[in-house]
MDAnalysis code that builds the backbone (N, CA, C; Angstrom):
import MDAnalysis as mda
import numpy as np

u = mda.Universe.empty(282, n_residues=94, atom_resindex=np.repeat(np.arange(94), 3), trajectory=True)
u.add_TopologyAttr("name", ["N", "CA", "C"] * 94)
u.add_TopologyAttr("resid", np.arange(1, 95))
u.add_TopologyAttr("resname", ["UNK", "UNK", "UNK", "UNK", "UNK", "UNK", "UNK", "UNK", "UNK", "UNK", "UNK", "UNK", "UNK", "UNK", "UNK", "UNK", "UNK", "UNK", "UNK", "UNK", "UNK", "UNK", "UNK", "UNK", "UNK", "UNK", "UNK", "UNK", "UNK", "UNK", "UNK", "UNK", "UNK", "UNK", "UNK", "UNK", "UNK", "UNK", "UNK", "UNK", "UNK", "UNK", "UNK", "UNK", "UNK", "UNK", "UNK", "UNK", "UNK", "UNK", "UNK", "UNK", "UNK", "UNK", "UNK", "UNK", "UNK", "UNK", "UNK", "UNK", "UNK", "UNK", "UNK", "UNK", "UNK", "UNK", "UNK", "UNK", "UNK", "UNK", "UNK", "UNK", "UNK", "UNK", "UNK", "UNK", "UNK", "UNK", "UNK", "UNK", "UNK", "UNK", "UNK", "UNK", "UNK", "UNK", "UNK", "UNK", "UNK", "UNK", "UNK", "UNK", "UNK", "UNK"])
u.atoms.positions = np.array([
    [-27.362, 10.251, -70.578],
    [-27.881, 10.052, -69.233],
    [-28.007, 11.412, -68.573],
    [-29.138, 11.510, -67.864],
    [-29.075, 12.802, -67.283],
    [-28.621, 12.950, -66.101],
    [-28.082, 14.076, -65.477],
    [-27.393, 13.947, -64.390],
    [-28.463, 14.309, -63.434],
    [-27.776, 13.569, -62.136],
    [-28.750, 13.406, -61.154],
    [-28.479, 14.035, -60.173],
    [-29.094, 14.062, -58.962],
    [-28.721, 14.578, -57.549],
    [-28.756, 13.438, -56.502],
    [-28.567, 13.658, -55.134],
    [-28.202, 12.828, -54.776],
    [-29.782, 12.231, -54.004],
    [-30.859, 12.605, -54.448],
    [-32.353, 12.051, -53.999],
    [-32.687, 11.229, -55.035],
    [-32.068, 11.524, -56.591],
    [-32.647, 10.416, -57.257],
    [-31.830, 10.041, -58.468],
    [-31.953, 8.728, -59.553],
    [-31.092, 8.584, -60.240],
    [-31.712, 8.792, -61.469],
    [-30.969, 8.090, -62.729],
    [-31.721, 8.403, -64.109],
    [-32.846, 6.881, -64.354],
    [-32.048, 6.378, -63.674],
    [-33.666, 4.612, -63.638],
    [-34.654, 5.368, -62.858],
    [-36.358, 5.174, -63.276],
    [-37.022, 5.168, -62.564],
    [-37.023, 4.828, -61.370],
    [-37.659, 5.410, -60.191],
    [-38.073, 4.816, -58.675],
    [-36.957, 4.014, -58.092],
    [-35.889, 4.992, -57.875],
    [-34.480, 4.259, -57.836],
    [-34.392, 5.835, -57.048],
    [-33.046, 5.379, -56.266],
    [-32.583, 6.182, -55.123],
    [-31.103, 5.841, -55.352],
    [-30.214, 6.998, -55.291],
    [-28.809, 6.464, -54.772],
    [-28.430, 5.787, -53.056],
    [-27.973, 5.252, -53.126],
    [-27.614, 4.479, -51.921],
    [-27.287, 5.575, -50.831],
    [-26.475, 6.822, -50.971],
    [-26.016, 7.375, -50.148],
    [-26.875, 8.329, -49.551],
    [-28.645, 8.666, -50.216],
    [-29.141, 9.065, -49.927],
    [-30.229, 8.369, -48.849],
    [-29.988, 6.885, -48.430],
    [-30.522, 6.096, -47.359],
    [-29.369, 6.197, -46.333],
    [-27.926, 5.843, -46.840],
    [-26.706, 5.098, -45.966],
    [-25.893, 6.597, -46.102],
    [-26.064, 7.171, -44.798],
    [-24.686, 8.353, -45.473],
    [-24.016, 8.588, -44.434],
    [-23.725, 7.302, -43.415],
    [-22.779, 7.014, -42.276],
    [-22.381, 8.051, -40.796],
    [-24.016, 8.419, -40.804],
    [-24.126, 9.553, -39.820],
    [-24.860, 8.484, -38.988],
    [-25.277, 7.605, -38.804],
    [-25.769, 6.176, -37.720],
    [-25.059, 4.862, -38.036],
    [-24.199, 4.721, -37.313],
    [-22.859, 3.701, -37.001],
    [-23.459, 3.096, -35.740],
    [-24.092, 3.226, -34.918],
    [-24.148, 2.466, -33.520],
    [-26.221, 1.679, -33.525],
    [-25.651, 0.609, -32.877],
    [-26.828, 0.059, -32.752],
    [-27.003, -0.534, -31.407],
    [-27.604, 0.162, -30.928],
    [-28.384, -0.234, -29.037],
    [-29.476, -1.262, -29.013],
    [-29.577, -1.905, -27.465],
    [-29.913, -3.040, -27.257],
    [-29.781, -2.418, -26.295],
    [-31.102, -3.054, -25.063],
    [-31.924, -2.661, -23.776],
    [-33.043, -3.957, -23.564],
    [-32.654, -4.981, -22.360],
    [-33.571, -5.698, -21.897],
    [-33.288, -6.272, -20.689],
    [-34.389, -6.003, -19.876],
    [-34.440, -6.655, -18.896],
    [-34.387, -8.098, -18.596],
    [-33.517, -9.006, -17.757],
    [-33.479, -9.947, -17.949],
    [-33.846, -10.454, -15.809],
    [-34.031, -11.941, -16.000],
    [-34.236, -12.069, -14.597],
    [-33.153, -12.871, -13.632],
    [-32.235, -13.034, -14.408],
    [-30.936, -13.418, -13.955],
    [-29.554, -12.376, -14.550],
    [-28.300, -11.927, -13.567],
    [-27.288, -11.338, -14.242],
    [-26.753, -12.387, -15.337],
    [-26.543, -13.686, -14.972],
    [-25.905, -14.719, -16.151],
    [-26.431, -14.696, -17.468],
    [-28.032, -14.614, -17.621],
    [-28.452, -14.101, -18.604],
    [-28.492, -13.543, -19.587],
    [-28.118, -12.068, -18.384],
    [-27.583, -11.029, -19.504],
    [-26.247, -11.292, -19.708],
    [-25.014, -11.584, -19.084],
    [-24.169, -11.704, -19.348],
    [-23.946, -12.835, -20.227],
    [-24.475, -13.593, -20.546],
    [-24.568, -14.535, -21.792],
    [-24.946, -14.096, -22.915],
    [-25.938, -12.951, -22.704],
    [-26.942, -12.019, -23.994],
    [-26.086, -11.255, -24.520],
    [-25.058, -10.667, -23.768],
    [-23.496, -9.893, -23.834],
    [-22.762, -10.686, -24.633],
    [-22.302, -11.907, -24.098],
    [-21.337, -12.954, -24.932],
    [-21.466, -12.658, -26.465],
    [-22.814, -13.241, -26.284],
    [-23.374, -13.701, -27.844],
    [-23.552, -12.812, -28.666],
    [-23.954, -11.330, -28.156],
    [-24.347, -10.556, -29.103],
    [-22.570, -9.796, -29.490],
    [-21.698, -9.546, -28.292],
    [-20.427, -9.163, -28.825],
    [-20.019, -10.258, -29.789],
    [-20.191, -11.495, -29.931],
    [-19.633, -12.546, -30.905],
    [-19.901, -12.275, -32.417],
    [-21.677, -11.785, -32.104],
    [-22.257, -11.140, -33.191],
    [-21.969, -9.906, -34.282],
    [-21.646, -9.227, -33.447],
    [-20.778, -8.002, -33.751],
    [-19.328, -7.930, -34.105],
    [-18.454, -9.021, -33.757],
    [-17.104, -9.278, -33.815],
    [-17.183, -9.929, -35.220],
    [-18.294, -10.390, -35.698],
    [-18.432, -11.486, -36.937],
    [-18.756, -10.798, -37.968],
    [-19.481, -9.382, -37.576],
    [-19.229, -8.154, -38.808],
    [-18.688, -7.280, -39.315],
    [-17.883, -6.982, -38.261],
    [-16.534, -5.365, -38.050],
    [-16.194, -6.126, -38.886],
    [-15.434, -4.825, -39.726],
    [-14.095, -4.520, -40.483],
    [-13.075, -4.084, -39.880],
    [-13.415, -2.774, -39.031],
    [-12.770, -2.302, -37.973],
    [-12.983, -2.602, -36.753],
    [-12.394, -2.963, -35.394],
    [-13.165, -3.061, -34.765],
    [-13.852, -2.175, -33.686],
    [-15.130, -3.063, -33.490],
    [-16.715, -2.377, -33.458],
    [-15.882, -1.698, -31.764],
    [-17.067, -0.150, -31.642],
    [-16.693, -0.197, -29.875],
    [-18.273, -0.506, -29.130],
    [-17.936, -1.218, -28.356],
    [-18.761, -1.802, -27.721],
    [-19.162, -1.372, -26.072],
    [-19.845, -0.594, -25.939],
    [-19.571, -0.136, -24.239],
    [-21.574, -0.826, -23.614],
    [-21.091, -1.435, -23.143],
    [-22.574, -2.350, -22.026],
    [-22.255, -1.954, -20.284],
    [-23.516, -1.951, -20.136],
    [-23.939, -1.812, -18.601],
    [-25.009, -2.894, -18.200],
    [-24.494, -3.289, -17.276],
    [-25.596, -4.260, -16.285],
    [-25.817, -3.893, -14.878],
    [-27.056, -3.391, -14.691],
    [-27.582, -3.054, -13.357],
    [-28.676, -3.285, -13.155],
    [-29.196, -3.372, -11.768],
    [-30.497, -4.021, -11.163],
    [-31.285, -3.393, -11.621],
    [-32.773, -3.867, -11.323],
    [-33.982, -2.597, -11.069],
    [-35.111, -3.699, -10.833],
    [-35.921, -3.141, -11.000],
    [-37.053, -3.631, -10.016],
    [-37.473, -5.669, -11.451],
    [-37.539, -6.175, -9.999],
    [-37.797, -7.312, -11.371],
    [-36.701, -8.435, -11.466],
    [-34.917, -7.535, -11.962],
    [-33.879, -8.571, -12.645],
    [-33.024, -7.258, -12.708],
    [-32.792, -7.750, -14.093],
    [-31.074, -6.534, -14.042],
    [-31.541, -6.385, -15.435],
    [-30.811, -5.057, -16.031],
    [-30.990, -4.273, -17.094],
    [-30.137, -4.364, -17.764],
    [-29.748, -5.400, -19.070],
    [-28.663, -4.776, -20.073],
    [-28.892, -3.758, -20.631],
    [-27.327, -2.884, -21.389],
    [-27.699, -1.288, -22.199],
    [-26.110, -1.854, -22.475],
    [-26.764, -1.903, -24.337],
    [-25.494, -1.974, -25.084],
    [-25.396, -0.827, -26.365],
    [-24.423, -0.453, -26.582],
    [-24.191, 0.782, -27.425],
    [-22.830, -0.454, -28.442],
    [-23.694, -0.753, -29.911],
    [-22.427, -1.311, -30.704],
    [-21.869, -0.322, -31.773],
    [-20.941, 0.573, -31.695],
    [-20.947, 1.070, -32.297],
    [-19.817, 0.935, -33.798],
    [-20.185, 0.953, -34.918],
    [-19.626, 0.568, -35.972],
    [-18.436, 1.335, -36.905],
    [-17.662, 0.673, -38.045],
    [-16.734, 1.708, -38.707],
    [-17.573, 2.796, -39.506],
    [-18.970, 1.693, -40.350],
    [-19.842, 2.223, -40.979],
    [-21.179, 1.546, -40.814],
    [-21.750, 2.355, -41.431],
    [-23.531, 2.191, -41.073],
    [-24.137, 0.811, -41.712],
    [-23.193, 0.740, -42.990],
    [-23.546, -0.659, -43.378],
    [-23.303, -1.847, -42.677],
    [-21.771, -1.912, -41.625],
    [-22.129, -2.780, -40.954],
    [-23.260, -2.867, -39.621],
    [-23.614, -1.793, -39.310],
    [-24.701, -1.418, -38.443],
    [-25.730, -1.956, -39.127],
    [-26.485, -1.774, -40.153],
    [-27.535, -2.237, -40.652],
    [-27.184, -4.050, -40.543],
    [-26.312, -4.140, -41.168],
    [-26.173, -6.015, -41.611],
    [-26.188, -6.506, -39.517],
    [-25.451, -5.924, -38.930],
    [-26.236, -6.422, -37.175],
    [-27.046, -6.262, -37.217],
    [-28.218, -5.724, -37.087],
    [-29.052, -5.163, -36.621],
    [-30.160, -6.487, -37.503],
    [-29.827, -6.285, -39.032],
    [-30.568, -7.473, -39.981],
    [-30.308, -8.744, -39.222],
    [-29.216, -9.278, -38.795],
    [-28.876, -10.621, -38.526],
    [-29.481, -10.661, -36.659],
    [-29.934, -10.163, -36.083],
    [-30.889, -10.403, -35.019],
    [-32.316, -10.510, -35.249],
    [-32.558, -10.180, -36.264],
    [-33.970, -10.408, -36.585],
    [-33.971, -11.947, -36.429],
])
């Protein structure tokens, strides 16, 4: 087998994993305007439930809710142990 680097392996059109995932993006943000605070604070509930259902460690989570023209503004920062669980949130809101 020949040795590789970390852009590619000895299988054809193959990548090592660590050259996509190399745990320098752990956090995944969320931003929407909503037209009620309960709203968002329900959009809060559910999505911390979401996030609580993937940590290994647990996730830090820092949200803001404030007005603006319209409704009120959620801004959530989830931030993870590792990037893989960042990706698998981020997959499971789709």
């Amino acid at each position: 087998m020949n040795k590789c680097s970390t852009q590619e392996t000895a299988a054809c059109c193959c990548m090592d994993v660590g050259t996509i995932m190399d745990n320098t993006d752990c956090t995944a943000s969320y931003s929407r305007v909503f037209t009620s605070q309960q709203e968002a604070e329900e959009t809060l509930a559910a999505l911390t439930e979401k996030a609580r259902g993937v940590e290994s460690d647990p996730c830090d989570i820092s949200s803001s809710i404030k007005p603006v023209n319209g409704g009120v503004q959620l801004d959530i920062d989830f931030t993870f142990a590792c990037q893989a669980e960042t990706l698998i949130f981020q997959l499971g809101l789709r």
